[in-house]
C-alpha positions in Angstrom: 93.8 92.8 128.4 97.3 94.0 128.2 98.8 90.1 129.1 96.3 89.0 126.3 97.3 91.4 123.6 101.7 90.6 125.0 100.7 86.7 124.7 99.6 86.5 121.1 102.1 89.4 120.2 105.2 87.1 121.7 103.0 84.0 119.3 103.5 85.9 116.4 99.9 86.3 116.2 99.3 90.3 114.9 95.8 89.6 114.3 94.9 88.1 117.7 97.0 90.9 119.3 94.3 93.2 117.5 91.4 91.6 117.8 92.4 91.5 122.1 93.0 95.1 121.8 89.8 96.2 119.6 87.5 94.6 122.7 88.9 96.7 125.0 90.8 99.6 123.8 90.4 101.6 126.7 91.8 98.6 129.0 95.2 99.3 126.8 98.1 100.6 129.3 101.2 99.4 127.6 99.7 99.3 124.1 98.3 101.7 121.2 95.0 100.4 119.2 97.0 101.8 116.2 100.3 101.0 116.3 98.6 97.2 116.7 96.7 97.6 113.4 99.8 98.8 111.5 101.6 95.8 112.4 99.2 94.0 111.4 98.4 95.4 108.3 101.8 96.1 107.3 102.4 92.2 108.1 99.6 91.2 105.0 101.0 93.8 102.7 104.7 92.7 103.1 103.5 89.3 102.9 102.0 90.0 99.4 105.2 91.7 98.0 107.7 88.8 99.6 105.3 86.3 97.6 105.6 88.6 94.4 109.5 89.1 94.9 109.4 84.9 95.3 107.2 84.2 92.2 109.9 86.7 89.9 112.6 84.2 90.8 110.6 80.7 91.2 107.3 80.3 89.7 106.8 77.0 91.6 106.8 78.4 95.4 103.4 80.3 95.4 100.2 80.1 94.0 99.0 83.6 92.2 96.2 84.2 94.6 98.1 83.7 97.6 99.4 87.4 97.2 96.0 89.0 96.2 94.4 87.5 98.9 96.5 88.7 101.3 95.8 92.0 99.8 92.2 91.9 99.8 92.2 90.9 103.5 94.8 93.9 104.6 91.7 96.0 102.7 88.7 94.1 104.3 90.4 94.6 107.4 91.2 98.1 107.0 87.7 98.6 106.5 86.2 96.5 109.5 89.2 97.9 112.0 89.8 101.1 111.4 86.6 102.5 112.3 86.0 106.5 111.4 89.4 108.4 112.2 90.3 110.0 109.8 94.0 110.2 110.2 93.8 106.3 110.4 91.9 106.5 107.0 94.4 108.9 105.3 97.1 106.6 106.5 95.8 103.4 105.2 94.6 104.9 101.9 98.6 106.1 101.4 99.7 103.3 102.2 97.7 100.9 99.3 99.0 103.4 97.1 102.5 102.8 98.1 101.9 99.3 97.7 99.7 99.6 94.1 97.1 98.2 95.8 94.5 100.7 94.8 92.3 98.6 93.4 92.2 95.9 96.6 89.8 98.7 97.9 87.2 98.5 95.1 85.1 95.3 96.7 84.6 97.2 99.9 84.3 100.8 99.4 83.2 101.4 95.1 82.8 105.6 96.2 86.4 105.6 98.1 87.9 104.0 95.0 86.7 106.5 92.6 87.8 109.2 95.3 91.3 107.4 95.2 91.7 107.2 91.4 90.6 110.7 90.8 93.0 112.2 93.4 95.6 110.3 92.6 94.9 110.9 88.8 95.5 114.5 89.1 98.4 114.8 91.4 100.5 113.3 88.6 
C-alpha cells in the first residue's frame, strides 16, 4: 500500500495517492489518510485561484469553467472522501470560506450550505 501511495505521490498524481490510501487506510505506515486529502484538495483549490490570477492578466489562457470546475470537484471530493470526522469537516468547510468558495458546496450538501451562510452571516 505504502509503495503504491510513494509511486503516484513521486508521479505527481495527488489523487491516485489518495485513492491508494482510502482502500487501505489501516495498511498506511509512512503515510496519514489526511494529510493525503489536503494535498490533494489544496492542489484543486490552488489550481482554481492560479487560473483566476492568469485570466486577470490574459483573458486568452483559460477557459471560465476551468476554475469552477476545479472547485466543484475539490467540493464533490470533500464530500465523497472525507467521510464523517468532524474535525476533517470543520477543516474543509474553513477552508472554502478562505477560498470564497461557499457556494461550490450548494450541489452536494443544500442543508450544509444554509448552515455555512447563516454562520458565517452572523460572525461578521
Amino acid at each position: 500500500m505504502n509503495d503504491r501511495v510513494s509511486s503516484a505521490l513521486q508521479q505527481s498524481d495527488l489523487k491516485g495517492a489518495v485513492e491508494f490510501a482510502k482502500a487501505d487506510i489501516t495498511a498506511l505506515e509512512h503515510y496519514r489518510f489526511p494529510d493525503l486529502l489536503k494535498a490533494y484538495l489544496l492542489d484543486l483549490l490552488e489550481t482554481h485561484s492560479d487560473i483566476l490570477a492568469a485570466r486577470s492578466t490574459d483573458f486568452s489562457e483559460q477557459p471560465v469553467s476551468a476554475g469552477a470546475d476545479l472547485v466543484v470537484l475539490a467540493a464533490s471530493e470533500c464530500k465523497r472522501l472525507v467521510g464523517l470526522d468532524p474535525a476533517l469537516w470543520e477543516f474543509w468547510i474553513t477552508t472554502f470560506i478562505e477560498y470564497q468558495q461557499v457556494c461550490s458546496w450548494c450541489p452536494f450538501s443544500s442543508c450544509l450550505c444554509h448552515s455555512i451562510f447563516y454562520f458565517t452571516s452572523i460572525a461578521r
